[in-house]
PAMITI-592945 format. One line per field, with one value per residue (C-alpha): residue in three letters; x, y negated, z. Coordinates in steps of 0.05 Angstrom, whole numbers, plus 32768, in hexadecimal, padded with zeros to 4 digits. Layout:
REM PAMITI-592945
code	c(ala | ...);
u	c(X | ...);
v	c(Y | ...);
w	c(Z | ...);
REM end
This chain:
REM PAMITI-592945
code	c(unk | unk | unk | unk | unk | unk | unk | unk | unk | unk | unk | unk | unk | unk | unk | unk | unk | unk | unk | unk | unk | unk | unk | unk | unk | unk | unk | unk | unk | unk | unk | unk | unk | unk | unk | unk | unk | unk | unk | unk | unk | unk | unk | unk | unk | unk | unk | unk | unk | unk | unk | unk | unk | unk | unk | unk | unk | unk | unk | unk | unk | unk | unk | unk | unk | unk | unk | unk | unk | unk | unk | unk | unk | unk | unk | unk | unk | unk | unk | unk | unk | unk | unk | unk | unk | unk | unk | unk | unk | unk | unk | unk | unk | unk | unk | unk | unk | unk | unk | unk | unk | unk | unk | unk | unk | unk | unk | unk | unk | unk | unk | unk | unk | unk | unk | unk | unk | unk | unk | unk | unk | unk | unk | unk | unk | unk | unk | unk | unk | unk | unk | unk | unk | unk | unk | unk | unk | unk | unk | unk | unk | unk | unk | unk | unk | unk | unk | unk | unk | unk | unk | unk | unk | unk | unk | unk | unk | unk | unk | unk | unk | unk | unk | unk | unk | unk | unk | unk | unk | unk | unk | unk | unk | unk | unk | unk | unk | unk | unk | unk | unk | unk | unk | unk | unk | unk | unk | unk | unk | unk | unk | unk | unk | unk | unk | unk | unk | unk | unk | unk | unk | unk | unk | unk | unk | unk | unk | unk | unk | unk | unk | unk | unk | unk | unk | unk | unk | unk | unk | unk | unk | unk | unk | unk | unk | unk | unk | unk | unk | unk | unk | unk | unk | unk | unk | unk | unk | unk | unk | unk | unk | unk | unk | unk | unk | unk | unk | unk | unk | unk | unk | unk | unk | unk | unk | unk | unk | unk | unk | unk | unk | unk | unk | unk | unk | unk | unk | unk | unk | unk | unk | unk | unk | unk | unk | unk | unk | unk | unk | unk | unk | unk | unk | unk | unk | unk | unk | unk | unk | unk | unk | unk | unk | unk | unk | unk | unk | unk | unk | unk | unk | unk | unk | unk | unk | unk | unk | unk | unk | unk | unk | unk | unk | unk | unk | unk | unk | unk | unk | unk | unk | unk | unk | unk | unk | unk | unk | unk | unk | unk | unk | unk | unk | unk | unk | unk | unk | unk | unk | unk | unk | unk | unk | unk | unk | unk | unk | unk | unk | unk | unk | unk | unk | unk | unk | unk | unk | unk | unk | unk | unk | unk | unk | unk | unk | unk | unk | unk | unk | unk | unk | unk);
u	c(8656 | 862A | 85D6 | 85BA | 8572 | 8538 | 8544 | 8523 | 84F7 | 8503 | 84C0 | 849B | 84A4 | 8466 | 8454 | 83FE | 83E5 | 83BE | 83CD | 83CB | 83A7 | 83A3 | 8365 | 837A | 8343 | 8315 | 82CB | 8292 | 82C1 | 82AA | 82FD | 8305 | 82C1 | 82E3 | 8323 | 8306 | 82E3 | 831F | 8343 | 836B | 836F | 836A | 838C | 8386 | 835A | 8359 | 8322 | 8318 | 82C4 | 82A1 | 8268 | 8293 | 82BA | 8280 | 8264 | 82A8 | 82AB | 8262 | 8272 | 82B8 | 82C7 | 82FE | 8328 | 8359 | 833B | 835E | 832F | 8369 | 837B | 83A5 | 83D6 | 83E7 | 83E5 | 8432 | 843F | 8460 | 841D | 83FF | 843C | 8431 | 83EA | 83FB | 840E | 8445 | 8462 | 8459 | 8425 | 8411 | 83E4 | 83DC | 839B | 8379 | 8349 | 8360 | 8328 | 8337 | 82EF | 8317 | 8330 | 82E9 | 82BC | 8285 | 82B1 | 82CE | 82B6 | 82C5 | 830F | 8318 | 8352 | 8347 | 8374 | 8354 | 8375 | 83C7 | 83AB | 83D0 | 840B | 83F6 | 83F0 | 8430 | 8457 | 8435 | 844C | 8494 | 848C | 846D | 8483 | 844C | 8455 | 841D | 83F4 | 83AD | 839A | 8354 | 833C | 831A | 832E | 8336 | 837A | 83A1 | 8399 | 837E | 83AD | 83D7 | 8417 | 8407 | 83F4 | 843B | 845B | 8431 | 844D | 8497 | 849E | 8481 | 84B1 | 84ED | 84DC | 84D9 | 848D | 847A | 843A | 8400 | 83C0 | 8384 | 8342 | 8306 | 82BD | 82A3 | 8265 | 8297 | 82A1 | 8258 | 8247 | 8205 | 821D | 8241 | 827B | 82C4 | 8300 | 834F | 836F | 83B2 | 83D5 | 841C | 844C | 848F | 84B8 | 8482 | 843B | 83FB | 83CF | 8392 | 8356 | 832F | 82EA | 82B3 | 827B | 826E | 8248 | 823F | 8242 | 8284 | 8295 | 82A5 | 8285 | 8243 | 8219 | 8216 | 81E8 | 81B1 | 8186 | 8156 | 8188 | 81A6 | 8173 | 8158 | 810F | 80FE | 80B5 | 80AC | 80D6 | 80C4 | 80DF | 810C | 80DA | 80AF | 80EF | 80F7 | 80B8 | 80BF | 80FF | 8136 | 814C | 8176 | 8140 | 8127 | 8169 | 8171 | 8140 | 8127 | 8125 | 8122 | 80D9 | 80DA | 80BC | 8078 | 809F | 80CD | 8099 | 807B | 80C1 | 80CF | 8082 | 8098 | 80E0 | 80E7 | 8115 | 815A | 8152 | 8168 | 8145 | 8139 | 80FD | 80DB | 80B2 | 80DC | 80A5 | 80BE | 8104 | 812D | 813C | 8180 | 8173 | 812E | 8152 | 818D | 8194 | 81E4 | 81F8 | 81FB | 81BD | 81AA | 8191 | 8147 | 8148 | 812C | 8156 | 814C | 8139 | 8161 | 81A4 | 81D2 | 81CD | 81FC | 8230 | 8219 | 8231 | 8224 | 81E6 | 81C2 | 8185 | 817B | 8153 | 817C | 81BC | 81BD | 8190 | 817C | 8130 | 8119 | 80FD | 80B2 | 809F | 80A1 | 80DB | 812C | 8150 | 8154 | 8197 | 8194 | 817F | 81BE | 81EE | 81D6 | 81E8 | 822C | 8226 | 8222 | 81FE | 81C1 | 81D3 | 8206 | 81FF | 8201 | 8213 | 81EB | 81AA | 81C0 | 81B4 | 81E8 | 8219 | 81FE | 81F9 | 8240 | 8254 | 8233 | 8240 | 828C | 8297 | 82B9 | 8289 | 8297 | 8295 | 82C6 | 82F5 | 82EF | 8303 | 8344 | 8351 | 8356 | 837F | 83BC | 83AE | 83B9 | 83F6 | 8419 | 8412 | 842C | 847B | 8479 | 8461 | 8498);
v	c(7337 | 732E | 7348 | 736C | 7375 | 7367 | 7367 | 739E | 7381 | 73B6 | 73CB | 739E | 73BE | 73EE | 73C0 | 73C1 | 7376 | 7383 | 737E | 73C2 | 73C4 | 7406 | 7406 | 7424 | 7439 | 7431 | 743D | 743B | 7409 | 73BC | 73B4 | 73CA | 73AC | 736F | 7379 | 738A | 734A | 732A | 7349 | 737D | 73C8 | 73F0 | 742F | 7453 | 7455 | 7481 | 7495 | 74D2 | 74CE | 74F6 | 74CC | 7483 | 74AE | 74C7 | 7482 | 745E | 7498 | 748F | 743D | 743E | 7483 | 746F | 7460 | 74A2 | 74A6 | 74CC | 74ED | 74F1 | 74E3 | 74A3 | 74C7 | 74F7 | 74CD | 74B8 | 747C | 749B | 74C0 | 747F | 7460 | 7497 | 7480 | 743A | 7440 | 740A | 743B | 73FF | 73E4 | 739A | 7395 | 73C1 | 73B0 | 73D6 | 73C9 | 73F4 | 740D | 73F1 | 73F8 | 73F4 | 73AB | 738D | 7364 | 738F | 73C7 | 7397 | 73BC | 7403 | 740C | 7457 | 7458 | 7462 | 7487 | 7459 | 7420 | 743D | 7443 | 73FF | 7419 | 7447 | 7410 | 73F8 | 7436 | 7437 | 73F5 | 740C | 743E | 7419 | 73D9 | 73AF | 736B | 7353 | 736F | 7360 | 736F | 736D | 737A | 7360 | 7320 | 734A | 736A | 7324 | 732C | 7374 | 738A | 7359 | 7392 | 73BD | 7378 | 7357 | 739A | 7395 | 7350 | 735F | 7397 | 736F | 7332 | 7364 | 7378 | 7333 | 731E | 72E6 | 72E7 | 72BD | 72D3 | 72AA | 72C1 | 72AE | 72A3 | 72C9 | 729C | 7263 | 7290 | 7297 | 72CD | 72D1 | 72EC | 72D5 | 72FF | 72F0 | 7316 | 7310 | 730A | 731A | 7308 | 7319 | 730B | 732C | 72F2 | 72BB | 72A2 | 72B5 | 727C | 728B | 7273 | 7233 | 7238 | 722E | 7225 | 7200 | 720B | 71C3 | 7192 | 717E | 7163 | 7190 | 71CC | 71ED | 71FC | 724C | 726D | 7285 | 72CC | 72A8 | 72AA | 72E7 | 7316 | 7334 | 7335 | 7381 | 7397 | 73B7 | 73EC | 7436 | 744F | 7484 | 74B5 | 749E | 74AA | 74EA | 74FB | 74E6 | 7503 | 74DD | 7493 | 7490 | 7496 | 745A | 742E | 7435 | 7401 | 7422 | 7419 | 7443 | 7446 | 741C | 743C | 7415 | 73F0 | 73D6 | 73C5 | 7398 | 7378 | 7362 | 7345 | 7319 | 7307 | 72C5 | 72C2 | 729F | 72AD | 72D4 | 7315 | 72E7 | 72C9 | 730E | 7317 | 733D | 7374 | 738B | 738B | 73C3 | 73CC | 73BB | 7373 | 736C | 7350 | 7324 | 72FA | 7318 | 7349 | 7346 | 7315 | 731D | 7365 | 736F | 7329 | 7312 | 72FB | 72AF | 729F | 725B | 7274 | 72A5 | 72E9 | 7303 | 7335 | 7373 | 73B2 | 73F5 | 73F0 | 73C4 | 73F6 | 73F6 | 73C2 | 73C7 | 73BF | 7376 | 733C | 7363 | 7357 | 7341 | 7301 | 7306 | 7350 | 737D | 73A7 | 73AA | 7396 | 73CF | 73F0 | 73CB | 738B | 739C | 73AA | 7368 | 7337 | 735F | 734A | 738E | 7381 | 73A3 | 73DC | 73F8 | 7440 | 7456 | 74A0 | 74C1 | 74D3 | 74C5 | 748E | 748F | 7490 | 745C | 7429 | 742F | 742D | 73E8 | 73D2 | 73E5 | 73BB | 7385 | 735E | 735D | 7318 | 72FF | 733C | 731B | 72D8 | 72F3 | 731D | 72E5 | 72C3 | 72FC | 7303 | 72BD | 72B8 | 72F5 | 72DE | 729C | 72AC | 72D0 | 728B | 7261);
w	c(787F | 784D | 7859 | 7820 | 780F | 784B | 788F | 78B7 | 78EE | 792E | 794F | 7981 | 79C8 | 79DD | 7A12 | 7A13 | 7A0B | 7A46 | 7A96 | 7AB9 | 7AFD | 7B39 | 7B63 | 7BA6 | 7BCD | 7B9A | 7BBA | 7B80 | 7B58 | 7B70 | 7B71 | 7B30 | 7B11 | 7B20 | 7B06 | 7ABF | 7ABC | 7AC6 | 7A90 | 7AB2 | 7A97 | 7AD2 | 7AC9 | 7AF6 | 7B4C | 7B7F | 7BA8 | 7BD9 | 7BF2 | 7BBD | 7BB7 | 7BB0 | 7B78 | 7B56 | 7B4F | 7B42 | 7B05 | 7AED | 7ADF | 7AD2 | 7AAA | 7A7F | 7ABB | 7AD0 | 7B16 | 7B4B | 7B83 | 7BB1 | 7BF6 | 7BF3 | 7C1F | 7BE1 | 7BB4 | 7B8F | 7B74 | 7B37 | 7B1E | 7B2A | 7AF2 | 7AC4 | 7AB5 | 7A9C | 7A57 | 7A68 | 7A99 | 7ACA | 7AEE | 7AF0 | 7B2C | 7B66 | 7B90 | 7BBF | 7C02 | 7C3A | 7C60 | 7CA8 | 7CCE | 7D0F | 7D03 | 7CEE | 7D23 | 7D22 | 7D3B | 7D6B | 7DB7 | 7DA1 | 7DB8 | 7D95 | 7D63 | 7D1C | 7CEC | 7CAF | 7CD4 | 7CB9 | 7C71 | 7C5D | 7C69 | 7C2A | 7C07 | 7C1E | 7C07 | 7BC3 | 7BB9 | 7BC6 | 7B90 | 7B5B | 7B5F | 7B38 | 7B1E | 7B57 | 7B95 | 7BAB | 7BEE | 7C03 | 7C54 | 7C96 | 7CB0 | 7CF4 | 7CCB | 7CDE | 7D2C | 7D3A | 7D06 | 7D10 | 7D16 | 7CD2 | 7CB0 | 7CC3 | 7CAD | 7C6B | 7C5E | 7C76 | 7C43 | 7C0A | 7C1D | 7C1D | 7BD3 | 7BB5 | 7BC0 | 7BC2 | 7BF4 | 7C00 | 7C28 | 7C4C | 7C65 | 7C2E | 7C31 | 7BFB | 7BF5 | 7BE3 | 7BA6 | 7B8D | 7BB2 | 7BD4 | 7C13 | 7C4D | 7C4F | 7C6B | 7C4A | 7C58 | 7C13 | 7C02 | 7BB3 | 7BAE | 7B6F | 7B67 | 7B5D | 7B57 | 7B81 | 7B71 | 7B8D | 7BBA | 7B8D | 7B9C | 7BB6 | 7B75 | 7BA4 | 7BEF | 7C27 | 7C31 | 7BF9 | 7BDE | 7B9A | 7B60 | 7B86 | 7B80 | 7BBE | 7BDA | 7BAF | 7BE3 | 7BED | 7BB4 | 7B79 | 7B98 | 7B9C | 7B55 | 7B44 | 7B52 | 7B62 | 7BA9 | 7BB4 | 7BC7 | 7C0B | 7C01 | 7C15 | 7BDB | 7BA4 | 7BBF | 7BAC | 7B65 | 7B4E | 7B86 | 7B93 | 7B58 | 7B25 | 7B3F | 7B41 | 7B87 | 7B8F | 7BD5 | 7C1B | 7C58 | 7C78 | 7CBB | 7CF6 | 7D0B | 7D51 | 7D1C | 7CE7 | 7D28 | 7D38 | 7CE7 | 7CE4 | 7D23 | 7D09 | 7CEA | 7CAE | 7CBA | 7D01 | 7D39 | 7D5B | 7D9E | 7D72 | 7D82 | 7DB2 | 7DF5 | 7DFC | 7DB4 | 7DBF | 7DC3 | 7E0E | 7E07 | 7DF2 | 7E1D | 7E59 | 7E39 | 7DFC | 7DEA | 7DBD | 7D78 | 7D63 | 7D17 | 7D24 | 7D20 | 7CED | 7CA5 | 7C6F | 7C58 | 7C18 | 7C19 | 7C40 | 7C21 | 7C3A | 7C78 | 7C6D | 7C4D | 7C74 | 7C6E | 7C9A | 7C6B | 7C6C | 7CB1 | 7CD8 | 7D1A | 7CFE | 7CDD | 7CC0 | 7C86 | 7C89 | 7C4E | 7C52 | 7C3B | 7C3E | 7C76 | 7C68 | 7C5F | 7C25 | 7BF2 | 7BDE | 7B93 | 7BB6 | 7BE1 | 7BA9 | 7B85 | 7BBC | 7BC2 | 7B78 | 7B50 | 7B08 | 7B12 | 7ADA | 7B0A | 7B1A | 7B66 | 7B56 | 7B90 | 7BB8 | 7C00 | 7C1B | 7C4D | 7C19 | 7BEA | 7C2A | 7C38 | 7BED | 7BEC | 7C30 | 7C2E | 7BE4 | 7BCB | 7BAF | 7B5C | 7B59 | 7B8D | 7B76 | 7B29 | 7B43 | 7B6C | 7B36 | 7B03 | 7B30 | 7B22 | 7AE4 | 7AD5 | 7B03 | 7AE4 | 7AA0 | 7AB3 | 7AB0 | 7A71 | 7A4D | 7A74);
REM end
């Protein structure tokens, strides 16, 4: 049959030119920070702690945030906020405190521990193009049960799994900090990036960045007393610190930096490390300016719970010192004035910068069948 006159060209499909991303247990957005840099649209997180959703709102506003338990949370309103109608990657960091080292002696069960299996389900529901799994090295032996039962349900639907424990500071970060990492592909592999930087030195790689690049140039900080007094901690960037009581202000003039608290004299111990040298051994410790900083937890601002001395100046690290070596620009707003919240908003983060560079890894990997 003969064709008359033009052809009609039919409509390009809808399809956004962008990759969708889901933050699942968002916190105050480190996740998601890095999934923007990596191109990703995230569209949509969910978050229940009121002061991790305030801040993940305050820095990431465009982004349909759901202040939800996980556990209510259905995959298909989770769908319906991708313009798509699908979602490209699903990636989330279970909270499982019980399966870290540091909770290690207490034998108490705790109900965070099950949230993968949330995860798990959501996964079901939605099926994305790729899944990003973030958690405690302790998941593979503590959790060894819900982590197999994680990986047997993603095998049954067609992923394609791999997962290996990482050194953040072999990814630029200024922090020693050791993460299980799990990139799934329906249908193809996403591989587990290769390290950028190197404890020791090794061709091609660039040594750890240390406390010295890490750590911004910020006058002294006010204690948190002081902020209070002129208007609240967040008018002054959170750069503050808790006030250290004057048998602690002895203990951090004695401590070396780099070292542990058995440097310090026994008389000003606490009396449960006067008469034995076990236990955990950076408490009571400086920083040092040529090592990379030890893992930032939620007890950052307290002396007695970790090396976080600073390493010239007779106090902690402050909270914006703490959010820059977890690798927060320092523009980033920590939306609000306790500082027991802040602390574990930091302390419980992906760090930006490592979540960018695993996050580039899908996004290259899922854009890599469409162009074979």
């Amino acid at each position: 049959m003969k064709q008359i006159g033009r052809r009609r060209s039919l409509p390009k499909p809808s399809r956004p030119i962008y990759l969708t991303a889901v933050d699942l247990f968002a916190g105050g957005g480190g996740l998601t920070l890095g999934l923007k840099r990596a191109g990703f649209k995230v569209v949509a997180a969910v978050e229940d702690e009121p002061h991790a959703f305030a801040t993940y709102k305050a820095n990431h506003p465009e982004v349909l945030a759901l202040k939800q338990d996980i556990r209510t949370v259905r995959g298909q309103s989770l769908l319906q906020r991708s313009p798509s109608g699908e979602i490209d990657l699903l990636a989330g960091c279970p909270p499982c405190q019980g399966f870290t080292s540091l909770t290690s002696k207490y034998k108490r069960f705790d109900p965070r521990n099950t949230l993968i299996r949330e995860m798990t389900r959501l996964v079901k529901e939605t099926a994305p193009r790729a899944v990003m799994m973030e958690n405690v090295p302790g998941l593979t032996t503590k959790g060894k049960k819900l982590f197999v039962e994680f990986l047997e349900v993603l095998g049954d639907l067609g992923y394609i799994v791999s997962f290996r424990v990482l050194q953040t500071a072999d990814y630029g970060v200024p922090q020693s900090r050791r993460r299980l990492v799990l990139l799934a592909g329906k249908g193809f592999s996403i591989g587990i990036p290769e390290p950028t930087h190197s404890r020791f030195p090794k061709p091609r790689l660039k040594p750890w960045r240390t406390l010295r690049e890490g750590l911004p140039q910020l006058p002294r900080p006010l204690t948190l007393e002081q902020s209070k007094r002129f208007g609240g901690p967040r008018l002054f960037n959170w750069h503050v610190v808790r006030s250290l009581s004057p048998r602690n202000q002895q203990r951090l003039r004695l401590a070396k930096p780099g070292k542990v608290w058995t440097t310090i004299p026994r008389k000003l111990r606490p009396a449960c490390h006067q008469d034995k040298n076990a236990g955990f051994t950076n408490v009571y410790g400086r920083m040092a300016w040529g090592r990379v900083a030890p893992t930032i937890t939620a007890g950052f601002a307290t002396l007695s719970k970790g090396r976080f001395g600073h390493p010239d100046q007779n106090r902690t690290i402050s909270v914006r010192e703490a959010a820059s070596l977890q690798t927060f620009p320092l523009d980033y707003i920590f939306d609000t004035q306790f500082m027991e919240r802040v602390c574990e908003i930091i302390g419980n983060a992906l760090p930006p910068r490592f979540a960018q560079t695993l996050s580039r890894s899908c996004y290259q990997a899922i854009l890599a069948p469409q162009s074979s």
